[in-house]
C-alpha positions as CSV (number, residue, x, y, z in Angstrom):
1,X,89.5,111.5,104.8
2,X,89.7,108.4,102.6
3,X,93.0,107.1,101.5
4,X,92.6,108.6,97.8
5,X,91.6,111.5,98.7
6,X,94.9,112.4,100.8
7,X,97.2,110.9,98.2
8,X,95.2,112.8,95.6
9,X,95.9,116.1,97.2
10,X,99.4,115.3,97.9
11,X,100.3,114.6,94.4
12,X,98.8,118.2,93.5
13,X,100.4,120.2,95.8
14,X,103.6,118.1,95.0
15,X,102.5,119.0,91.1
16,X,102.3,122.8,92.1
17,X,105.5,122.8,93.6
18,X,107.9,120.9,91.4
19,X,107.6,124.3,89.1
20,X,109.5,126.2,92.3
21,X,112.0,124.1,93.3
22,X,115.8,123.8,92.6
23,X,117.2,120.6,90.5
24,X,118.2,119.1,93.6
25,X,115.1,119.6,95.2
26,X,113.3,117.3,92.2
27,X,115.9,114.9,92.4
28,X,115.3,114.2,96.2
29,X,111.2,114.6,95.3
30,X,112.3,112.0,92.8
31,X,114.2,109.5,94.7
32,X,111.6,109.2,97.3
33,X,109.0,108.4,95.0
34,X,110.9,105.6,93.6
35,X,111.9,104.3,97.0
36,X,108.2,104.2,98.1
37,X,107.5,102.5,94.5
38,X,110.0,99.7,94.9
39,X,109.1,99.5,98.2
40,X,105.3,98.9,97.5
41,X,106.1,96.1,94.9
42,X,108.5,94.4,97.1
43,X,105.3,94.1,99.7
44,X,102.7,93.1,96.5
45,X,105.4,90.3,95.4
46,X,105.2,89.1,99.4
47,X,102.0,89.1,99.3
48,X,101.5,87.0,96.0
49,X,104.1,84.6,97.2
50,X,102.6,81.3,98.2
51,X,103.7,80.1,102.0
């Protein structure tokens, strides 16, 4: 299975689930998400960084 394709289907079963879940269970969905989005532009800004 190609990359997009997994994270594709993860995001929709994350998008069928959000309905179902308490407020603390969003706000950890939540705070992951935006750990692995600083994450992932901490690694593009090291990669764009000249040696």
């Amino acid at each position: 299975m190609r990359r997009e394709d997994e994270e594709q289907r993860v995001m929709e079963n994350i998008a069928m689930a959000i309905p179902l879940m308490s407020d603390f269970e969003k706000g950890y969905i939540l705070g992951m998400v935006e750990a692995k989005r600083r994450e992932k532009e901490q690694e593009k800004k090291k990669r764009c960084q000249p040696a």
